[in-house]
VOGU-3710 file (C-alpha; in Angstrom, 3 decimals, decimal comma):
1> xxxxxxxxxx> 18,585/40,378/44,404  15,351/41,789/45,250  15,044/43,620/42,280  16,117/40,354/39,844  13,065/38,526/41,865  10,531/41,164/40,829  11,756/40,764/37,198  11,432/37,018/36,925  7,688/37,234/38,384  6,598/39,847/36,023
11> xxxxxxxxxx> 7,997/37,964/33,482  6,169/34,588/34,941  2,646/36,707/35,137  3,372/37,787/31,442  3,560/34,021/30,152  0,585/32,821/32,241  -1,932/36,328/30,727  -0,732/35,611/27,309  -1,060/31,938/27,836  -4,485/32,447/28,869
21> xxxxxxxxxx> -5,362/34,801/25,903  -4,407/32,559/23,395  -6,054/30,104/25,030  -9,429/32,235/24,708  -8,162/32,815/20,908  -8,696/29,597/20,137  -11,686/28,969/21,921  -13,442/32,912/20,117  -12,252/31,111/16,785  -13,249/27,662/17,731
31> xxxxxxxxxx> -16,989/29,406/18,688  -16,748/31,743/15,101  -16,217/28,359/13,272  -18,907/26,260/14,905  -21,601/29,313/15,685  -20,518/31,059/11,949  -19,213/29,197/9,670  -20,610/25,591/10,588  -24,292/27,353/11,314  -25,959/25,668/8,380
41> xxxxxxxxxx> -24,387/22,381/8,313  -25,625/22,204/12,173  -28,948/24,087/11,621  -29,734/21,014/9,499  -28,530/18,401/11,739  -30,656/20,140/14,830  -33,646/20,495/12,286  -33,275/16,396/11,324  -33,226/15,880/15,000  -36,977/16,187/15,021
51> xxxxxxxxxx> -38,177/15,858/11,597  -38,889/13,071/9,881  -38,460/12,464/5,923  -41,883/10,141/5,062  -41,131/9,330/1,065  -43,926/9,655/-0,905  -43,951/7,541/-4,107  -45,273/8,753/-7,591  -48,092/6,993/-8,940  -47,142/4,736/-12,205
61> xxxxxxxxxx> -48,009/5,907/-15,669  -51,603/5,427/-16,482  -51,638/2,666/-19,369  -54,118/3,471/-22,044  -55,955/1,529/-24,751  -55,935/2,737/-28,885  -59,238/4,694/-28,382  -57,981/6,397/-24,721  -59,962/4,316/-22,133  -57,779/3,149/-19,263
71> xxxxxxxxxx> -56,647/-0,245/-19,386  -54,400/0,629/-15,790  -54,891/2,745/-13,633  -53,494/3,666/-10,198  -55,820/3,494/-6,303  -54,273/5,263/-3,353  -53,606/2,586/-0,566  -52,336/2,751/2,721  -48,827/1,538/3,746  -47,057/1,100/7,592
81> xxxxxxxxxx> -43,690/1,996/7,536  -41,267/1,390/10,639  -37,873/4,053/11,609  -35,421/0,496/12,282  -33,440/2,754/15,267  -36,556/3,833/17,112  -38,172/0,805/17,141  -34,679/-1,055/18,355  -35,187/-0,058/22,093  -38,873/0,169/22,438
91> xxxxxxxxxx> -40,399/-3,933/21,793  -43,762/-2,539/23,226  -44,432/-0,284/19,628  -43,549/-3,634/17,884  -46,035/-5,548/20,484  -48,727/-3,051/19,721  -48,250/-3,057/15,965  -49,141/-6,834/16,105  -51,987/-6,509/17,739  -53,579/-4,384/15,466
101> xxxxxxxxxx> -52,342/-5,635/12,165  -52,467/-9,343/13,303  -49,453/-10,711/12,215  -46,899/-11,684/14,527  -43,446/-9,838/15,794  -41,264/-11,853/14,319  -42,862/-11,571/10,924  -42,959/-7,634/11,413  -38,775/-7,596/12,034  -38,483/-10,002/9,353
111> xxxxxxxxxx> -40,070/-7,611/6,554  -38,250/-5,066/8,641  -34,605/-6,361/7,783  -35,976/-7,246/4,002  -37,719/-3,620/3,182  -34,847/-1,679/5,303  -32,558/0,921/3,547  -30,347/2,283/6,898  -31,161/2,798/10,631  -33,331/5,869/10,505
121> xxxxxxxxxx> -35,109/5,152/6,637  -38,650/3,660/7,196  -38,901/0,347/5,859  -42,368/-0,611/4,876  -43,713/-3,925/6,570  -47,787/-3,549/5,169  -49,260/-2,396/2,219  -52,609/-2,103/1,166  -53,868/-1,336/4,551  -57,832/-1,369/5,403
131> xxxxxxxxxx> -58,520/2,412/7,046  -60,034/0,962/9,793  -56,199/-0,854/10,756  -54,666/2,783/9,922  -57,690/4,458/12,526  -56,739/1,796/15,099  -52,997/2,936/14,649  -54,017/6,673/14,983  -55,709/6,206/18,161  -52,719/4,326/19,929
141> xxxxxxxxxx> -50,096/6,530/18,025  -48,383/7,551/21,631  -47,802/3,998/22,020  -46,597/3,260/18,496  -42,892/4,940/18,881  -41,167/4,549/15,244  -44,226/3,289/13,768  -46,028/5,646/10,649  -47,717/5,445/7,852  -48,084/7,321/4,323
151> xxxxxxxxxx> -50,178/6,834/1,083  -49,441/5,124/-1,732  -50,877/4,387/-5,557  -51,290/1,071/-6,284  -52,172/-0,674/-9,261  -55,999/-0,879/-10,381  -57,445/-2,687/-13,236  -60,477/-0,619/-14,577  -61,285/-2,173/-18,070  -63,146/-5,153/-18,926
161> xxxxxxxxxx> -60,731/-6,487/-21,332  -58,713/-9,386/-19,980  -55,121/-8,305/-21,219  -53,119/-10,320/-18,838  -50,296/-11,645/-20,122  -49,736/-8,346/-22,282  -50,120/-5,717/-19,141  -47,890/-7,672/-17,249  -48,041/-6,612/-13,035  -46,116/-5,066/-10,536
171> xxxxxxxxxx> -44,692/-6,282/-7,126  -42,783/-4,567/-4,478  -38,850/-5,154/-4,700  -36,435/-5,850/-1,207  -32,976/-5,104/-1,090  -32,028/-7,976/-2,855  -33,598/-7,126/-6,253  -32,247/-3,522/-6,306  -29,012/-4,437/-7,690  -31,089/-5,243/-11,173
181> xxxxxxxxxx> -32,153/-2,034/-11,718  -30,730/1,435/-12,348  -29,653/3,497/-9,929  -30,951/6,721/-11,961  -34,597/5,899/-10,782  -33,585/5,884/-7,401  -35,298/2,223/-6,291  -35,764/1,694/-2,409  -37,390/-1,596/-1,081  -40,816/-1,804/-1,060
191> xxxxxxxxxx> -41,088/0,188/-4,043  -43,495/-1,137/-7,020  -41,726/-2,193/-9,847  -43,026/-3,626/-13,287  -42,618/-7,336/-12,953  -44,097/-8,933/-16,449  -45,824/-7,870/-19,449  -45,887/-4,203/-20,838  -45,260/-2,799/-16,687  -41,664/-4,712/-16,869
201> xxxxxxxxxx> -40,690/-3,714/-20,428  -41,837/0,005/-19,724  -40,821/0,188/-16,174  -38,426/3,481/-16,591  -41,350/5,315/-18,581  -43,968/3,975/-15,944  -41,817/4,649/-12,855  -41,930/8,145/-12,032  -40,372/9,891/-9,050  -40,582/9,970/-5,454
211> xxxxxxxxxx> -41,004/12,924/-2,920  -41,457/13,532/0,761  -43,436/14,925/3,390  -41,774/15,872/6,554  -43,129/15,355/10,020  -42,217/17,283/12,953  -41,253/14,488/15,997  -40,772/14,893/19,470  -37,923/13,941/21,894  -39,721/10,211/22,189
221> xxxxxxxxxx> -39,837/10,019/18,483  -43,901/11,045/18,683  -44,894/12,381/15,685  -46,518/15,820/16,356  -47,645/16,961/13,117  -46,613/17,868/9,189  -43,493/20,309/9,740  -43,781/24,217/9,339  -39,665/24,556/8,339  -39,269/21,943/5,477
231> xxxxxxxxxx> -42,070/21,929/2,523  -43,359/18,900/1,136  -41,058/17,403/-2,303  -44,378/16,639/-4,468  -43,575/13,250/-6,651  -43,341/13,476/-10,031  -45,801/10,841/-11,587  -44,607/8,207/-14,303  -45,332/8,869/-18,503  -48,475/7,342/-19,492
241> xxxxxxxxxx> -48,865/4,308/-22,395  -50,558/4,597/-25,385  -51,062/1,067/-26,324  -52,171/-0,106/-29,960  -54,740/-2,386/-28,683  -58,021/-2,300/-30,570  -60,969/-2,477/-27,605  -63,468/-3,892/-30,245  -61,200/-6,521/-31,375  -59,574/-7,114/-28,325
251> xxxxxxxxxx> -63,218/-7,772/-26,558  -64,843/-10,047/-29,151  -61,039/-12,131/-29,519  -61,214/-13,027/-25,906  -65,137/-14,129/-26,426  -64,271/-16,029/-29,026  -61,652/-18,104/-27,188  -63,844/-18,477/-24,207  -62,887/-21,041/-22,117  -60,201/-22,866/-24,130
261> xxxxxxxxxx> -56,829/-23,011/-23,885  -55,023/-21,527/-26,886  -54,214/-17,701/-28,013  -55,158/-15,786/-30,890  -53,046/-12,695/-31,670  -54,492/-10,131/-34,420  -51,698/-7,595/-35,924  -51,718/-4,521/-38,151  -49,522/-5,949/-40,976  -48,732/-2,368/-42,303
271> xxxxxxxxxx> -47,438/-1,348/-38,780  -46,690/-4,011/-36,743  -48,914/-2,864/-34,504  -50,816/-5,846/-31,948  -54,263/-5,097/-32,383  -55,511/-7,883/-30,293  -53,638/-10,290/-27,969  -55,939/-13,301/-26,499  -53,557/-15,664/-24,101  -56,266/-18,463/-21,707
281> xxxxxxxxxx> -56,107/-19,271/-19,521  -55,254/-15,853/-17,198  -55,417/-14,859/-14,371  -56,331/-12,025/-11,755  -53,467/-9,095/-11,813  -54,948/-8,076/-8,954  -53,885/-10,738/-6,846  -50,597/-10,859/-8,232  -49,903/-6,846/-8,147  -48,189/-5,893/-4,877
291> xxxxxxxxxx> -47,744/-9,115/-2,459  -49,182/-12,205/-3,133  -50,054/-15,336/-0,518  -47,942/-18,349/-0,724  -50,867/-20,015/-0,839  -52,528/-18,234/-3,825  -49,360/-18,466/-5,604  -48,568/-21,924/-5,307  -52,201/-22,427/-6,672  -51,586/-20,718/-9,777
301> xxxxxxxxxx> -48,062/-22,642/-10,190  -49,466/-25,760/-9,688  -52,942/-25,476/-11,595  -52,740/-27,873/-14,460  -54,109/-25,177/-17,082  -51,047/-23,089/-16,621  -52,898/-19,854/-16,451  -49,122/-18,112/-15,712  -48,251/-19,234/-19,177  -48,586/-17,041/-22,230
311> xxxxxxxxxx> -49,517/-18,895/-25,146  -48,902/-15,741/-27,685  -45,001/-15,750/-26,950  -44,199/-18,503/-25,020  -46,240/-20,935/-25,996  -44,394/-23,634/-28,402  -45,908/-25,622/-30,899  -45,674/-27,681/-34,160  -46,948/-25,349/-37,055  -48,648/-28,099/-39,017
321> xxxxxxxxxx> -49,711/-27,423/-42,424  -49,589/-23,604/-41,821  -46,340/-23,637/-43,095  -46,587/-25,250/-46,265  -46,402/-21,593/-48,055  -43,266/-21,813/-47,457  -42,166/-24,568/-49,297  -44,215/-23,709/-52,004  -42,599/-20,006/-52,320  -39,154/-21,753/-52,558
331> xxxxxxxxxx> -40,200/-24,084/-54,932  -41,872/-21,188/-57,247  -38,177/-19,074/-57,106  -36,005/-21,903/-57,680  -37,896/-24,565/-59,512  -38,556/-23,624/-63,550  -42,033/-26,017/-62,954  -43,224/-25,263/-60,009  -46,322/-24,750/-60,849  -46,908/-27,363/-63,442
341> xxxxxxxxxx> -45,068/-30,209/-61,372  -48,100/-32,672/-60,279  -47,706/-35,344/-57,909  -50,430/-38,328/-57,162  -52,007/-38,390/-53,610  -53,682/-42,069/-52,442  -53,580/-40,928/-48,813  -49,849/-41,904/-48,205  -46,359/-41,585/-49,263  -43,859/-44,299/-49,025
351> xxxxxxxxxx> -40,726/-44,087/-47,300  -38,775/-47,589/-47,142  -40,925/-50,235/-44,868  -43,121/-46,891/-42,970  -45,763/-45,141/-44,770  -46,088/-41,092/-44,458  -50,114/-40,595/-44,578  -52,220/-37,528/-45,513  -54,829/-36,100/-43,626  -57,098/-37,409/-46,417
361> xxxxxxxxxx> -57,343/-40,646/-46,002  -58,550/-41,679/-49,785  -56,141/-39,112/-51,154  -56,875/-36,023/-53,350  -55,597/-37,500/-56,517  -53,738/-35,957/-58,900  -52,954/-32,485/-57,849  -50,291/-29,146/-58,407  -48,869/-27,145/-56,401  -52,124/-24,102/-55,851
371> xxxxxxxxxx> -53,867/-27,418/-55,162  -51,449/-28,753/-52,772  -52,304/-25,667/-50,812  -55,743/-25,179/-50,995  -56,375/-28,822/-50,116  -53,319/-29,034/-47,452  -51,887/-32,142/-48,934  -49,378/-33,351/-47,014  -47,965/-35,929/-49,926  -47,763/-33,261/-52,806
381> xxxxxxxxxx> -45,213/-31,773/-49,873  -43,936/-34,746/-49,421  -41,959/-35,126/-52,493  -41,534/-30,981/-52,746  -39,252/-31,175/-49,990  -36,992/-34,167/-51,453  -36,179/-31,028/-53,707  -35,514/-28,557/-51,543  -33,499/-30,217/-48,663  -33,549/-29,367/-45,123
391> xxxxxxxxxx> -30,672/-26,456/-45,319  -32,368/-24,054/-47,890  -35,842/-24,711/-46,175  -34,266/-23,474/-42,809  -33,330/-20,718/-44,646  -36,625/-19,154/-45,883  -37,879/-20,484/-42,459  -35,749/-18,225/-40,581  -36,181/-14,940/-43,041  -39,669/-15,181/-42,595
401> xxxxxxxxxx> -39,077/-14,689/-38,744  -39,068/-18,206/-37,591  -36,470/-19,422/-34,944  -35,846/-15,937/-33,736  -36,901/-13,548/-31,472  -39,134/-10,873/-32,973  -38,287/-7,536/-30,897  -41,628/-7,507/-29,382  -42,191/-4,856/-26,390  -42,540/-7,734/-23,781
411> xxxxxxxxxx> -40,286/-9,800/-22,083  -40,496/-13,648/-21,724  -40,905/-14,198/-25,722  -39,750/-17,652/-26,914  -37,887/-18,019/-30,306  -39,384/-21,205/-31,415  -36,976/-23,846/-33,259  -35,885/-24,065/-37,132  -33,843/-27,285/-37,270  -30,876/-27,436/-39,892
421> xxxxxxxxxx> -28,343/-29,722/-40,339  -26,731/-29,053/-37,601  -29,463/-29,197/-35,237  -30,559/-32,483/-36,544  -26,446/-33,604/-36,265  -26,080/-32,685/-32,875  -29,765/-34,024/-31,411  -30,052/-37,500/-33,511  -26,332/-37,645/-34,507  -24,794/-37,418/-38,265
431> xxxxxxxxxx> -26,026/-40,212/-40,195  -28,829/-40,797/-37,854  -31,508/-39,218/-39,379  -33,312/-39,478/-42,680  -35,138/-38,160/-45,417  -38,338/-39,583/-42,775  -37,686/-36,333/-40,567  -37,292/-34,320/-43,691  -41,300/-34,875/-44,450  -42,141/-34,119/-40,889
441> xxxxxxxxxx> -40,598/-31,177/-41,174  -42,054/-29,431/-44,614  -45,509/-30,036/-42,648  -44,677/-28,390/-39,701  -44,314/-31,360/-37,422  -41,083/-32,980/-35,791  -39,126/-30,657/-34,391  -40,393/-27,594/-35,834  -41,835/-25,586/-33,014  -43,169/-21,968/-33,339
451> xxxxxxxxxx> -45,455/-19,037/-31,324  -48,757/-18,333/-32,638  -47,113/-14,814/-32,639  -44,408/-15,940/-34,922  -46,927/-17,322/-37,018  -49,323/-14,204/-37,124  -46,149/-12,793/-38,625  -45,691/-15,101/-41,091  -48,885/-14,555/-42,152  -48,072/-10,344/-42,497
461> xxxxxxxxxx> -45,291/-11,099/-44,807  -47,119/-12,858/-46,937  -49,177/-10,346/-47,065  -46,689/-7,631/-46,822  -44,542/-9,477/-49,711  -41,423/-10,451/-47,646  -42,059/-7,038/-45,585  -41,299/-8,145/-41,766  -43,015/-5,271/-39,475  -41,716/-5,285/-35,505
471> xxxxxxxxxx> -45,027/-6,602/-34,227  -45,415/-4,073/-30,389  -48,100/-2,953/-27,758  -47,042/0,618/-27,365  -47,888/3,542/-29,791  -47,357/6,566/-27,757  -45,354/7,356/-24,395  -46,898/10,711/-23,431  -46,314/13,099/-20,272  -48,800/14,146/-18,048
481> xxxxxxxxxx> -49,182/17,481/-19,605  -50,316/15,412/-22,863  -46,701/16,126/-24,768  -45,491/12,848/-26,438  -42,465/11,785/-25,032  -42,161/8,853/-27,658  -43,678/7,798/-30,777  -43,258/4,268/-31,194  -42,606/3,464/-34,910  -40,345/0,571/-35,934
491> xxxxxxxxxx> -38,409/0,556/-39,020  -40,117/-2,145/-41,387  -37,767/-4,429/-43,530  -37,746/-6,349/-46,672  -36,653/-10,354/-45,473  -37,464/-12,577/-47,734  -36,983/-11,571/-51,704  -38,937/-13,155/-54,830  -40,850/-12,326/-57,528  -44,448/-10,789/-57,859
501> xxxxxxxxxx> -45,404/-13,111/-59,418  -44,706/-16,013/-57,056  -46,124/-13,274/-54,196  -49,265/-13,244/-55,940  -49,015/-17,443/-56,471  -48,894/-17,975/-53,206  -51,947/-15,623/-52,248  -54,050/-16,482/-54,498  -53,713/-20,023/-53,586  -54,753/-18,731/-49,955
511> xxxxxxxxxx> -57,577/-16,877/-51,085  -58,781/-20,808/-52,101  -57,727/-22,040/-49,014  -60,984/-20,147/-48,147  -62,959/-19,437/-50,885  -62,767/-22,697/-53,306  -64,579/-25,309/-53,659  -62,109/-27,943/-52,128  -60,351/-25,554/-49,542  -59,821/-26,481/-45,836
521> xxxxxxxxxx> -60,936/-23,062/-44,140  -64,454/-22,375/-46,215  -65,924/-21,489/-42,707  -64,021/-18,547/-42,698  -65,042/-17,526/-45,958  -66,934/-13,309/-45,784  -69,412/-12,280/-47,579  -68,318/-8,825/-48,544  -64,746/-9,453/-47,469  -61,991/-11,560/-49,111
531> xxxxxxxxxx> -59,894/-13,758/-46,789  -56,647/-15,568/-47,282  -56,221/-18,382/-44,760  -53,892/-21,452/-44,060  -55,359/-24,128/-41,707  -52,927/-26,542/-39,661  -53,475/-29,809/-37,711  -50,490/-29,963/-35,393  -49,945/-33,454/-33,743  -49,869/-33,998/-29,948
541> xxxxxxxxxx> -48,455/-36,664/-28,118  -50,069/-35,799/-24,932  -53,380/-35,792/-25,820  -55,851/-34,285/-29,263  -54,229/-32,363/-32,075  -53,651/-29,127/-31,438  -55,431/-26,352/-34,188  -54,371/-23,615/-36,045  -55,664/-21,015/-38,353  -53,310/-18,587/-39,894
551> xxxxxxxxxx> -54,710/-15,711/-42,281  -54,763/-12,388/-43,577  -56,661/-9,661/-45,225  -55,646/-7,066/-48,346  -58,888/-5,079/-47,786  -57,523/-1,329/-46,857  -60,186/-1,091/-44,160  -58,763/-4,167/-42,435  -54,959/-4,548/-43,126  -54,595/-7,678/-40,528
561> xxxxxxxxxx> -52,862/-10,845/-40,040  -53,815/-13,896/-37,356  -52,956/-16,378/-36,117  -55,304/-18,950/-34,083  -54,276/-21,892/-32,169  -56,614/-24,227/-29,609  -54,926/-26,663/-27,649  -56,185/-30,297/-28,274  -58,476/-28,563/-30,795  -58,972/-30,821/-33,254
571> xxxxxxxxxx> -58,686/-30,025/-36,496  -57,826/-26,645/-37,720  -60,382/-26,567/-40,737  -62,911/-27,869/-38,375  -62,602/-25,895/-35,058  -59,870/-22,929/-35,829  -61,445/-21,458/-38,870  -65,072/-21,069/-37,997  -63,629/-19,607/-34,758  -61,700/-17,178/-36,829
581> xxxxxxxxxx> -65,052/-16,848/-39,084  -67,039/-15,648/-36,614  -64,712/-12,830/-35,158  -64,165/-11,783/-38,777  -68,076/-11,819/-39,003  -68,324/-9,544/-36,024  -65,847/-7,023/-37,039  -67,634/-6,527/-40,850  -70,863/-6,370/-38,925  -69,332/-3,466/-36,945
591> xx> -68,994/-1,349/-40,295  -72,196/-1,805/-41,834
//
């Protein structure tokens, strides 16, 4: 019995050792994992535990004019960033960051919850910080648990030139923008983003990319200093802009309008290239760059000039008489007398009981169609048009560009309005308008409504013979290391087709519009430089007529194309063609 007791206890000590050992086992292999196998994962978290990841965003692409002086460039500015978590516990940081910035706590958590990206991401609450706020921080840093700061590039507007509604300006997104924009350029909230203009249309050439500093922190969340284990992640800066921007014509453009409202947009007719782009009223991209007052914006809502407003794109007018080429060109391709039809101008055209008047009161008499033109009269278009009908004069309307978008490498552009049948169906109803809106129409009035853009381009076709060039800004993206990225070079297109010979009608009927004896635009007229013009008187309901002066030049030296209007300018023989005149003056001064 004694000897089966032994037995059973030996066995019992056995179980409990080999219990025990496994026991250790697992906790040797448990320790091999963690200590071994796990040492980096853990390494890292232990490092994160007190270092801090500041981002550090790349400054924007450096926007350039055609000759290489800086149009944008970028400032570094001070921003105050706030670690959500650390902050969470400790309401005396928030109390102190008040203090010294001014601005209440419940404004700083609000900006907080807009700007933040997790618990332990700063969120940025200030930007453009004066040094002496970010000296006052450095001296109470103990007390400012959570709270840090970092440099950042901000927009700055070096040149002269007022290209406002062409640069466009940046603002800082929140999380609720950052769904409309990709993910591949890595967006956090308060980041600068292109908001308008060439900056918006640009924005993933401008953008760059962001890197990080690291701070070493203590147990209180005290930053102690930049961190010996991690090396700064230097940003990578944005590609610059090459834009096609002419600083001499761009500078004596924006003189010229002065103080009126109106735009006056000079193109390259060869290229398509924008040489000069003149929107007033503007206003100061500085203020609206970054964050902007409520009070500062509402004042530039609600000023009655609309300074937000670009004219070259958005702006929407009747053409006037500018567009009478264009009846005239169909007229010389489909009608076997164009150019001996005559038609008898007393100042007014009959339509049932109204009367249709010309802008010449006693009427020009007996005149053709190169006359019609060169004098703008509106009854020699009067009965063209009773030839053509509305549906084919849509037609060359919209393949000269009109009605549609042109491509152009800014956002906000307006397409104007064509009417056709249709249109005219579904705004009057069928059999509810006449042959009345028909003669409204063929002189640009009614409900014909175009950009002085658009009608710069009209003008380059004409030109160009039908050629329709993408007008844009940009020539060149290039790197920082000065290799082009991007050449921008838009494929040019033949859009309207006729003869030479009605090509060459219809300019040399333009040439007279400014160089003979009867035509509307003789204050244009060079001395050493021949111009080809259209003036246009474009009726406004709310106040004086609005003017225009379209033109181009054939001269090799200057292969442009313009387009002037001047809100409630009058009329566009009398106040948009000596305008035009004198810049044209100006830029064959230049070359002598």
């Amino acid at each position: 019995m004694l000897q089966g007791k032994n037995i059973v206890e030996v066995w019992r000590s056995l179980l409990v050792h080999g219990l025990l050992a496994f026991i250790f086992l697992i906790l040797m292999g448990r320790y091999y994992y963690l200590m071994i196998v796990l040492h980096e994962k853990y390494s890292e978290k232990a490092t994160a535990n007190h270092i801090r990841a500041v981002p550090v965003l790349a400054s924007r692409g450096i926007i350039y004019d055609t000759e290489y002086n800086i149009l944008v460039d970028n400032a570094p500015s001070y921003t105050i960033l706030v670690i959500p978590i650390e902050v969470k516990n400790k309401p005396e940081s928030l109390e102190r960051l008040s203090k010294i910035m001014e601005v209440s706590v419940e404004e700083i958590n609000r900006r907080i919850q807009k700007n933040r990206r997790g618990s332990f991401a700063p969120a940025k609450v200030f930007s453009r910080v004066p040094f002496e706020k970010i000296s006052h921080l450095q001296e109470h840093r103990l007390e400012l648990i959570g709270v840090t700061y970092s440099i950042e590039p901000i927009r700055k507007y070096v040149s002269d030139l007022d290209l406002t509604h062409s640069l466009g300006y940046t603002r800082e997104i929140n999380r609720d923008d950052l769904d409309r924009y990709s993910s591949d350029l890595d967006y956090q909230p308060g980041d600068q983003v292109g908001w308008k203009g060439i900056e918006k249309f640009y924005e993933a050439e401008l953008h760059g990319q962001r890197g990080f500093r690291y701070l070493e922190v203590n147990a209180f969340g005290q930053e102690i200093g930049e961190s010996d284990d991690r090396a700064p992640i230097n940003p990578k800066p944005g590609h610059d802009l090459l834009l096609t921007i002419d600083p001499f014509l761009q500078s004596i453009a924006e003189k010229a309008l002065a103080d009126s409202s109106g735009a006056l947009v000079i193109l390259n007719h060869q290229t398509g290239e924008i040489l000069a782009y003149a929107s007033r009223p503007g206003y100061d991209l500085e203020k609206l760059s970054g964050r902007i007052s409520s009070k500062d914006w509402n004042a530039l809502r609600e000023d009655p000039r609309k300074p937000l407003y670009d004219r070259g794109i958005q702006g929407l007018y009747p053409a006037g008489s500018t567009l009478k080429p264009l009846a005239a060109l169909y007229s010389l391709e489909n009608h076997s007398n164009a150019k001996e039809r005559r038609y008898i101008c007393r100042g007014g055209y009959r339509l049932g009981n109204r009367t249709f008047g010309c802008w010449k009161k006693s009427g020009h008499g007996k005149v053709n169609l190169h006359e019609a033109i060169e004098q703008s009269c509106n009854v020699f278009f009067y009965n063209l048009i009773q030839d053509i009908g509305l549906e084919d004069w849509a037609h060359m309307a919209r393949s000269f560009g009109l009605g549609q978008l042109s491509g152009i490498d800014i956002p906000g552009e307006n397409k104007g309005l064509v009417p056709d049948t249709r249109y005219m169906n579904r705004k009057y109803g069928v059999n509810n308008w006449t042959r009345g809106n028909l003669l409204n129409i063929v002189v640009g009035q009614g409900d014909v409504l175009a950009t002085p853009l658009q009608l710069a381009q009209f003008a380059g076709m004409i030109a160009t013979k039908g050629v329709l060039q993408r007008p844009h800004f940009v020539n060149r993206v290039i790197s920082k290391s000065g290799v082009i990225v991007e050449e921008i070079n838009p494929k040019s297109e033949t859009k309207v087709n006729a003869s030479n010979a009605s090509w060459n009608f219809i300019q040399e009927a333009m040439w007279a519009v400014v160089n003979g004896p009867h035509g509307t635009a003789k204050s244009a007229r060079q001395k050493d430089w021949e111009i080809y013009g259209k003036t246009g008187t474009a009726q406004n309901p709310h106040g004086e007529d609005h003017a225009w002066f379209i033109g181009f030049s054939l001269d090799e030296r200057y292969p442009y194309s313009w387009a002037l209007l001047l809100e409630n300018g009058g009329g566009g023989g009398g106040k948009a063609a000596p305008l035009v005149g004198k810049v044209l003056r100006q830029i064959a001064r230049k070359d002598l």
